[in-house]
TIDREN-809398 format. One record per residue (C-alpha): residue in three letters; x, y, z. Coordinates in nm, 4 decimals, m for minus. Layout:
<node "ALA",<X,Y,Z>>
...
This chain:
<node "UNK",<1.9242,m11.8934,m15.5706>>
<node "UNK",<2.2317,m11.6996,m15.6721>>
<node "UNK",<2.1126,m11.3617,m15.7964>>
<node "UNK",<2.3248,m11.1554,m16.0160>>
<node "UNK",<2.5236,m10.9356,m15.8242>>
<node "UNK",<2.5773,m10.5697,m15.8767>>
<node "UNK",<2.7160,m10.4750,m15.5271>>
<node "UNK",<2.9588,m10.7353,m15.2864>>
<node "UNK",<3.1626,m10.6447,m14.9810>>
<node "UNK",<3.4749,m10.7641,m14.9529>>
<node "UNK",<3.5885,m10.7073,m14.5944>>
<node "UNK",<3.9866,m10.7554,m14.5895>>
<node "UNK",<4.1250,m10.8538,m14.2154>>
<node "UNK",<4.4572,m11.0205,m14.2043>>
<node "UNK",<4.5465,m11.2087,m13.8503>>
<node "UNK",<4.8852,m11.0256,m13.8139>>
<node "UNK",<4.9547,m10.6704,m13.6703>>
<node "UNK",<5.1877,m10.5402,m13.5099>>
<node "UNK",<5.0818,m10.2490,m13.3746>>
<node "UNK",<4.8238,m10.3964,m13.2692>>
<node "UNK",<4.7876,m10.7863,m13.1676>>
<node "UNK",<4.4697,m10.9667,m13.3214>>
<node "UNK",<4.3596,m10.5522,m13.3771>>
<node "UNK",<4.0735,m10.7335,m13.6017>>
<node "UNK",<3.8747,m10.9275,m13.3363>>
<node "UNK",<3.9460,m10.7187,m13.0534>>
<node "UNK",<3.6143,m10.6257,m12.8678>>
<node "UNK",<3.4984,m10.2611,m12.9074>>
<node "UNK",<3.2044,m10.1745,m12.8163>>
<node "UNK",<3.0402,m10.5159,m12.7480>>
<node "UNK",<3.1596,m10.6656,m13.0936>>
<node "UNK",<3.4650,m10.7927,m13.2551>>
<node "UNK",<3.6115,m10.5251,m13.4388>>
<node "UNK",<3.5365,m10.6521,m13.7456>>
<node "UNK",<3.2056,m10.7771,m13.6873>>
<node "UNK",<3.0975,m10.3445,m13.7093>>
<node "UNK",<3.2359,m10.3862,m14.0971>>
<node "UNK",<2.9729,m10.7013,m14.1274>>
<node "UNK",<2.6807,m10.5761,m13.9543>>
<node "UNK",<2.7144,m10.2096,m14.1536>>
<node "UNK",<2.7366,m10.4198,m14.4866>>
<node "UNK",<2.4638,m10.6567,m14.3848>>
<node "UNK",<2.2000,m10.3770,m14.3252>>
<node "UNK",<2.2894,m10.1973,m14.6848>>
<node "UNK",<1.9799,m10.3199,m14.9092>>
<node "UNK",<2.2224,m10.2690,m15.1970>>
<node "UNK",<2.4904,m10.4725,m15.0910>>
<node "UNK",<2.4180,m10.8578,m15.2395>>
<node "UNK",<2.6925,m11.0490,m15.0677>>
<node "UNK",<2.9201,m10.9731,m14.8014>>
<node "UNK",<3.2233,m11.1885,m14.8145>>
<node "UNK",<3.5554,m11.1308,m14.5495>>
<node "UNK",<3.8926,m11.2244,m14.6614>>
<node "UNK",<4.0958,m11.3503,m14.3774>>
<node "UNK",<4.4057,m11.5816,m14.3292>>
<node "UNK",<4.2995,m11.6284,m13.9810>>
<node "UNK",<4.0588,m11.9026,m13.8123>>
<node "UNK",<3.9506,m11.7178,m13.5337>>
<node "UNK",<3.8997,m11.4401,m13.7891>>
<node "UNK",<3.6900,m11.6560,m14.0030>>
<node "UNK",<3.4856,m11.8031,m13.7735>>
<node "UNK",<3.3857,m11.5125,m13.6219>>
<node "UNK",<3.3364,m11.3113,m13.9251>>
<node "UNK",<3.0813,m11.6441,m14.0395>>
<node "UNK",<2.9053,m11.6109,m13.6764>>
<node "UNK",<2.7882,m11.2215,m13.7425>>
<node "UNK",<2.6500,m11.3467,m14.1067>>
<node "UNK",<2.9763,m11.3190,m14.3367>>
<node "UNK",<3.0928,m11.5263,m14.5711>>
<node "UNK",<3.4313,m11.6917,m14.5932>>
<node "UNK",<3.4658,m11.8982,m14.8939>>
<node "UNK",<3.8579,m11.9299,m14.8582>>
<node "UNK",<4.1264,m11.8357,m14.6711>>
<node "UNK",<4.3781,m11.5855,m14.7924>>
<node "UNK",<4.7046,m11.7342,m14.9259>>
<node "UNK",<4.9943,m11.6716,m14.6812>>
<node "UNK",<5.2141,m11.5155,m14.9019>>
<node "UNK",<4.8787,m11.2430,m14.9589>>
<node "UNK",<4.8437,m11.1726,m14.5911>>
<node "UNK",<5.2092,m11.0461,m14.5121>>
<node "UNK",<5.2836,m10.7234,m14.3547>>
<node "UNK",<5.3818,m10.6025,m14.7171>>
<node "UNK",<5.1332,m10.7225,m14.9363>>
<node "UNK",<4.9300,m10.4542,m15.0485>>
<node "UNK",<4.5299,m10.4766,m14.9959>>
<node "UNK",<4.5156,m10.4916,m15.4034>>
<node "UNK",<4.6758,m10.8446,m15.4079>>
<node "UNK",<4.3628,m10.9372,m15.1711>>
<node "UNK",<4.1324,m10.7545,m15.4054>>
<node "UNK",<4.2565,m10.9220,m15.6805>>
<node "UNK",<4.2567,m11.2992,m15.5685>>
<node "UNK",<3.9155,m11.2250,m15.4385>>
<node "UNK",<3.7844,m11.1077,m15.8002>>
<node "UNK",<3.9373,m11.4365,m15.9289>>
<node "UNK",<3.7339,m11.6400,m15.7137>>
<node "UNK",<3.4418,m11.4041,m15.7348>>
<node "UNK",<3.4824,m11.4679,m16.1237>>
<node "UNK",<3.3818,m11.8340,m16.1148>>
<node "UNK",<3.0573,m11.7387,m15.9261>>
<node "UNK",<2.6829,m11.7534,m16.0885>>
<node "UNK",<2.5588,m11.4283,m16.1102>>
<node "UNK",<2.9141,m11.2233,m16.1589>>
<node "UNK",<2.9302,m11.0290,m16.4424>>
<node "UNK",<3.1651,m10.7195,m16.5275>>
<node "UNK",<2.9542,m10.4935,m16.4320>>
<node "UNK",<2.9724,m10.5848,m16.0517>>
<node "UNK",<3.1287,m10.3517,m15.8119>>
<node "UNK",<3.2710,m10.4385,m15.4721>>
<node "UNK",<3.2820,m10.2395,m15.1870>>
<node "UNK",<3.5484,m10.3129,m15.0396>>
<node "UNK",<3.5358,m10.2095,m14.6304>>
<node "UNK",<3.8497,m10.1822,m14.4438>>
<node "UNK",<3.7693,m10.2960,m14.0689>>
<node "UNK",<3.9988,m10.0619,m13.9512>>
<node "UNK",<3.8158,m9.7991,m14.0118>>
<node "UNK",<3.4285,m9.8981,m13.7740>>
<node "UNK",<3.2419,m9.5561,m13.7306>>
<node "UNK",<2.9972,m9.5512,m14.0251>>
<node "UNK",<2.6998,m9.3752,m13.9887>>
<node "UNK",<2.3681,m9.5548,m14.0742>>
<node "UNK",<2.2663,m9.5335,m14.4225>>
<node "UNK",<2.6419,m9.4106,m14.5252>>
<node "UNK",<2.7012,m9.7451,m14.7421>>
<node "UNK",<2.3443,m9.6675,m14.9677>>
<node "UNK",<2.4888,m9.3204,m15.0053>>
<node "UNK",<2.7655,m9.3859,m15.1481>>
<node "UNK",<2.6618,m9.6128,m15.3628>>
<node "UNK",<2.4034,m9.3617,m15.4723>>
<node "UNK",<2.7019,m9.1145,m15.5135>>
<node "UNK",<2.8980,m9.3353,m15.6992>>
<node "UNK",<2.5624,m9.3979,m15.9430>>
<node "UNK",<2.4795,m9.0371,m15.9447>>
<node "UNK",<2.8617,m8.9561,m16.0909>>
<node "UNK",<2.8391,m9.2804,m16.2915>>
<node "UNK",<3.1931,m9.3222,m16.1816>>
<node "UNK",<3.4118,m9.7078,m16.2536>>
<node "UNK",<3.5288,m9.6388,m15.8633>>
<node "UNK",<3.4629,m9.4253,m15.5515>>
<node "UNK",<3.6496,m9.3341,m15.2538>>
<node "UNK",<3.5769,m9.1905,m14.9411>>
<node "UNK",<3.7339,m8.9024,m14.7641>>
<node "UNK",<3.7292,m8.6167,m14.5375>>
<node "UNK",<3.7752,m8.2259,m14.5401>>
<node "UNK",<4.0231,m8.0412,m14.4398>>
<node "UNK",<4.0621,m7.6769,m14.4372>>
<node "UNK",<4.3524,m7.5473,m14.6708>>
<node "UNK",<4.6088,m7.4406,m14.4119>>
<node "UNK",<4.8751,m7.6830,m14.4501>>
<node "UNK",<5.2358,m7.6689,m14.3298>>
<node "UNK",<5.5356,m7.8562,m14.3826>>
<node "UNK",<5.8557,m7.8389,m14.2666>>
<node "UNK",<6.1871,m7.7155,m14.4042>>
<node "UNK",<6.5570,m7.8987,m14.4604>>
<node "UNK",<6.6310,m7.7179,m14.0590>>
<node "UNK",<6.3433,m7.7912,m13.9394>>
<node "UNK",<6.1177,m7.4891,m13.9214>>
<node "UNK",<5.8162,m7.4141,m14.0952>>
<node "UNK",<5.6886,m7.3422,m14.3938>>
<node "UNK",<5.3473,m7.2218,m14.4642>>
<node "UNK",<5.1360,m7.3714,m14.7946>>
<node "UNK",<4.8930,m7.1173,m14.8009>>
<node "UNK",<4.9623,m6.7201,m14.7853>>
<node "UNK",<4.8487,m6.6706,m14.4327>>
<node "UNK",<4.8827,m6.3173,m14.4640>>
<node "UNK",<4.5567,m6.3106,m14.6145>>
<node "UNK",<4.4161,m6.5901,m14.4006>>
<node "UNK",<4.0137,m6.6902,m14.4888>>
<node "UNK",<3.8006,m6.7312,m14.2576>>
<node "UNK",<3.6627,m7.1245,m14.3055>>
<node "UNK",<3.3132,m7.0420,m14.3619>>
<node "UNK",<3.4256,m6.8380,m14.6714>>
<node "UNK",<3.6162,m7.1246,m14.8261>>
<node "UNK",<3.4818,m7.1990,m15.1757>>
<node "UNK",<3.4597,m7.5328,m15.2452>>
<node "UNK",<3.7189,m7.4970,m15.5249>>
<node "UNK",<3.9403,m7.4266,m15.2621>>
<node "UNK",<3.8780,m7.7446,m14.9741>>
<node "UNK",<4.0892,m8.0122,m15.0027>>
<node "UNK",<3.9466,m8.3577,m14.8815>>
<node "UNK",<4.1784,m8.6238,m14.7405>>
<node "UNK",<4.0902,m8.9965,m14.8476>>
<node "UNK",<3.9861,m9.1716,m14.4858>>
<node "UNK",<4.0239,m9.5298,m14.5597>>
<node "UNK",<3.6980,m9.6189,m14.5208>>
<node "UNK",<3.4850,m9.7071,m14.8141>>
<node "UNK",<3.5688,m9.7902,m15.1498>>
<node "UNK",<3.3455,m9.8918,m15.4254>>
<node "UNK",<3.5572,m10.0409,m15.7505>>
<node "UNK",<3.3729,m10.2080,m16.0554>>
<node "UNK",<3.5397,m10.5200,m16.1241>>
<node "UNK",<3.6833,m10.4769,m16.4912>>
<node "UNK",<3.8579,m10.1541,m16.3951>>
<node "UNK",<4.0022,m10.3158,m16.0921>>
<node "UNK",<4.1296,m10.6314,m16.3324>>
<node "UNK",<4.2302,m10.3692,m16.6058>>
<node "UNK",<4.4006,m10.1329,m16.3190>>
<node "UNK",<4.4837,m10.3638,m16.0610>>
<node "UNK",<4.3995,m10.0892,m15.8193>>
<node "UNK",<4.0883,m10.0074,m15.6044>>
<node "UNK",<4.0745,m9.7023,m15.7734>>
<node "UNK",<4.0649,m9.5836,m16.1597>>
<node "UNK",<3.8589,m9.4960,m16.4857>>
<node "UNK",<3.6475,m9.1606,m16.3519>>
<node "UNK",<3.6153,m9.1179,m15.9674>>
<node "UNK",<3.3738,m8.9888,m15.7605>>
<node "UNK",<3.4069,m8.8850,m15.4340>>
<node "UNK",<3.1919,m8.9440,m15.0916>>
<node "UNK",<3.2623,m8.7473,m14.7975>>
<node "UNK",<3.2107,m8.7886,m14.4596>>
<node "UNK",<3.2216,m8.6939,m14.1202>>
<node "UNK",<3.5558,m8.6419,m13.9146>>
<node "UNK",<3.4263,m8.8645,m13.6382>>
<node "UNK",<3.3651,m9.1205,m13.9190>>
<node "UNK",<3.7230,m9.1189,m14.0024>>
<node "UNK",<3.9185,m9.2622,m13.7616>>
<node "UNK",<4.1312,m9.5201,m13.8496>>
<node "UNK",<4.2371,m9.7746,m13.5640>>
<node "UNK",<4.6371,m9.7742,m13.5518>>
<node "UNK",<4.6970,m9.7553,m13.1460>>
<node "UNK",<4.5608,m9.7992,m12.8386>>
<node "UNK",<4.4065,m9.4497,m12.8137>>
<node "UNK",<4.2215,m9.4622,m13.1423>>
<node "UNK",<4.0762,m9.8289,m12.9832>>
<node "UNK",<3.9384,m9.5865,m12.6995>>
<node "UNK",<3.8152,m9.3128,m12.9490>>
<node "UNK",<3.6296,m9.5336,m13.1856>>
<node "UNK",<3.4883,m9.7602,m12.8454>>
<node "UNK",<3.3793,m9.4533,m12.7018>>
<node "UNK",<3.2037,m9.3217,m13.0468>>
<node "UNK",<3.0828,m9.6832,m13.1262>>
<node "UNK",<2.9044,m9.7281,m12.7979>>
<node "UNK",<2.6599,m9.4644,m12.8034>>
<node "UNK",<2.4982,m9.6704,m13.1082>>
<node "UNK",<2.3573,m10.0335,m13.2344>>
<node "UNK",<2.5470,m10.0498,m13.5748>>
């Protein structure tokens, strides 16, 4: 029996890359890449339904072998190198809309596969962050210490902090850190992503995690990084 759902993953994982060729079911670590997404989302107690929105067979049927669902495939015209992850979002919530047990109130978490090292338990966390901070949507980042450069119109650089009077990290205030968003968990409740049409809006928390946690797959070395941090563990 369909329950009413307050928490759904929505996995995105488009067939094309470029960087990359089928980046979304290459094997890391003993699994498809996306299947790490699936098993993570699987294991949360909190998450109801776990869905994957793919325009790829291959994609779909193994994202339906490691316990997925895959209700439809993604429009074409949704799964180009420019359309924007919010255009999946969105024709998932339409679908998700004619579902029993949908109401407003239900958030998805939306899990980009790109992004594999989660510790365990880090998907009931932040969903307890994002209850804690009663927050409409959540994202999840990383810190990074304040010393930030950039460079000038010829090309040298130009400091962002006053490193005259460099800190020392450990003395940071946390007033002063600045977190980067990692691109790994978002949580969104579903009337502020119809009302935004964004993954993120109304109040937003925050969930931070681990550097190793956020590496995001764009080359060859990050496939060796995350295979080499994936393999030490089970999920």
């Amino acid at each position: 029996e369909f329950k009413v759902l307050n928490y759904v993953a929505l996995i995105p994982a488009r067939s094309g890359s470029k960087g990359i060729p089928g980046k979304n079911i290459q094997v890391i670590a003993g699994k498809p890449l996306i299947a790490w997404s699936i098993v993570q989302a699987l294991a949360c107690a909190r998450i109801d339904r776990t869905y994957v929105s793919t325009d790829g067979a291959e994609i779909a049927q193994i994202a339906r072998e490691f316990g997925a669902e895959v209700p439809f495939m993604r429009p074409e015209e949704l799964s180009s190198d420019v359309a924007s992850t919010e255009s999946a979002m969105l024709h998932f919530l339409d679908w998700l809309e004619t579902q029993d047990g949908y109401t407003k109130g239900t958030s998805i978490v939306l899990l980009q596969p790109t992004s594999p090292v989660r510790v365990p338990g880090a998907l009931e966390s932040a969903i307890q962050e994002y209850e804690l901070k009663r927050a409409d949507s959540l994202v999840s980042v990383v810190e990074r210490h304040p010393f930030f450069w950039k460079e000038t119109a010829d090309g040298l650089a130009e400091a962002q902090y006053d490193y005259h009077q460099r800190p020392r990290r450990q003395d940071l205030k946390a007033t002063d850190k600045f977190y980067e968003e990692n691109g790994s968990i978002y949580i969104t409740r579903c009337s502020i992503l119809r009302q935004n049409q964004n993954r993120l809006g109304g109040s937003i928390a925050f969930f931070p995690m681990s550097l190793r946690e956020s590496v995001d797959i764009d080359s060859a070395s990050d496939l060796a990084l995350v295979e080499a941090l994936l393999s030490k563990r089970s999920v």
